[in-house]
N, C-alpha and C positions, 0 to 999 in steps of 0.2 A: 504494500500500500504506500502510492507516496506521502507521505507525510509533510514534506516540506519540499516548496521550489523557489529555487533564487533567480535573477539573471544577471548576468553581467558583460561588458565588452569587451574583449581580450583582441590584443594585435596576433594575427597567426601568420606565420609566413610575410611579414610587412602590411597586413592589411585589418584594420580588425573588424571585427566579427560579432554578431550575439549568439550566448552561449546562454543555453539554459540548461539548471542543474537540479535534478531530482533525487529528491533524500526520502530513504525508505528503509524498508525491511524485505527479506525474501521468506518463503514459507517455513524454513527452518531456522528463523531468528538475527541472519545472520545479517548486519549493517548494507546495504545499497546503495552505491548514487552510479546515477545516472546521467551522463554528459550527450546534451542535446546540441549539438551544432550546425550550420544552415539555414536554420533560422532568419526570413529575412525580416528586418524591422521598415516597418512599412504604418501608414496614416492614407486618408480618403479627404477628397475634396469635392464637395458635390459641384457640378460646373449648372452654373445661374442656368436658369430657363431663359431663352431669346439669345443664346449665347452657343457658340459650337466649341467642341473640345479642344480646336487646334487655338480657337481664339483664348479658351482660357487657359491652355497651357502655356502660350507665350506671356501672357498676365504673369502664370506661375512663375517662367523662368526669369521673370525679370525680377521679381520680388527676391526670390530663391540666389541664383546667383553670387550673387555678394554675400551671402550669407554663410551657406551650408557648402562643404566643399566638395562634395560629392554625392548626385543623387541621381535615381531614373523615376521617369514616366511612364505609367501605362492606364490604356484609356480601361474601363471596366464601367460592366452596367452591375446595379444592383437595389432592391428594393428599401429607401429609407428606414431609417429605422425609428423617428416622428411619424404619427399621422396614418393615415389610412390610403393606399398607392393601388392601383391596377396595373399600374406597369412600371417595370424596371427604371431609373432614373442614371445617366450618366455620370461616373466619379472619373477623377482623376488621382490615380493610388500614386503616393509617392512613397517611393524605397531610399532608406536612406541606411549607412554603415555603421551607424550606433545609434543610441536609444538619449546621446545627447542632441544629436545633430538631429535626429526626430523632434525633441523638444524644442528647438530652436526655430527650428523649421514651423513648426504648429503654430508656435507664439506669434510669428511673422506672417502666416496667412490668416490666423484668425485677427490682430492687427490692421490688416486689408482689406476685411468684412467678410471673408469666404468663408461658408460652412463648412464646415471638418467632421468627419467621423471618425471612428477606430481610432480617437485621440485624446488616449488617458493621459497624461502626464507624468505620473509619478508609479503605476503599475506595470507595465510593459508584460514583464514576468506572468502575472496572475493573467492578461489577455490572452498570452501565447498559451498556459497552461488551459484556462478555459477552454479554448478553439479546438484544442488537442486532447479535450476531456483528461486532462490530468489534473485532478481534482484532491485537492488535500485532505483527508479527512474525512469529508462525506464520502467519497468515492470506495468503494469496498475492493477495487478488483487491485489487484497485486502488480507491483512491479513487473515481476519475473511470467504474469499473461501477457502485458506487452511484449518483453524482451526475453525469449525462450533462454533458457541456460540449460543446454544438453546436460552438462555434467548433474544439474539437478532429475532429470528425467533418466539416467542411464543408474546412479548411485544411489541406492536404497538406504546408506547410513546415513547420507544428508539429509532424505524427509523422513528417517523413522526418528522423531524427538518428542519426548513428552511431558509433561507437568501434571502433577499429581490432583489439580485441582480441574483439571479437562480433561473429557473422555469424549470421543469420538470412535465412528463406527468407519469412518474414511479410514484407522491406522489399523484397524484387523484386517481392513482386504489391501493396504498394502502390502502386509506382510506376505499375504502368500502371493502378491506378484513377484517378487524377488526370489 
């Protein structure tokens, strides 16, 4: 179960990167984490009605620009997440290399009056964790269902463990699979 997830920016090979790290347990008690990399950090700009995308992304990059030093464009439709919609509404998602130059970025288009989506500020972590149902806590299913570890599925001494105060009927019919 994850229990805890952090994130952070790490330079990799000269460039950096977000990195999201999940803290847990595996079924036999033993400590977890799990390094998530890939990850792109990304924010949504709804582009005005009466306005076309090309027009407002050159808006974007002139704003953006001087600011953030490194960022892409892509156009995406997607249903607001205000209000009552029947159709898809044009965004323009901006990718940006870390979760500061995201926040700068944000600060600077909302500044300019353009609506923003997928633009927490101070969580980044908990959105990617959401998105990807990696849930602290409430979430019941285990690290190790995401992330298979053979050696758990092959070695019977690593999930035969028990505690005197839990009885289960799952560790009789392990037994006699091994």
């Amino acid at each position: 179960m994850a229990i805890k997830n952090e994130g952070s920016t790490e330079r990799i090979n000269g460039t950096y990167h977000y990195v999201l790290r999940l803290y847990g347990h595996l079924i036999n008690g033993q400590k977890a984490l799990v390094t998530l990399v890939g990850i792109q950090v990304f924010f949504d700009i709804l582009v005005p009605d009466g306005e076309t995308p090309d027009e407002c992304e050159e808006k974007v990059n002139k704003i953006l620009s001087s600011i953030v030093k490194s960022y892409k464009i892509e156009h995406i439709k997607a249903f607001p997440f205000r209000g009552y919609h029947t159709e898809k509404k044009t965004y323009l998602r901006i990718y940006t290399n870390s979760t500061g130059s995201r926040k700068i970025a944000i600060k600077a288009i909302q500044d300019n009056n353009f609506e923003t989506a997928s633009d927490d500020l101070y969580s980044f972590h908990r959105k990617v964790a959401r998105e990807n149902d990696f849930c602290p806590l409430e979430d019941i299913t285990t690290i190790s269902d995401r992330f298979p570890i053979s050696a758990l599925l092959r070695d019977c001494t690593l999930v035969l463990t028990s505690d005197i105060e839990t009885q289960s009927q799952e560790l009789a019919n392990m037994s006699r699979r091994c």
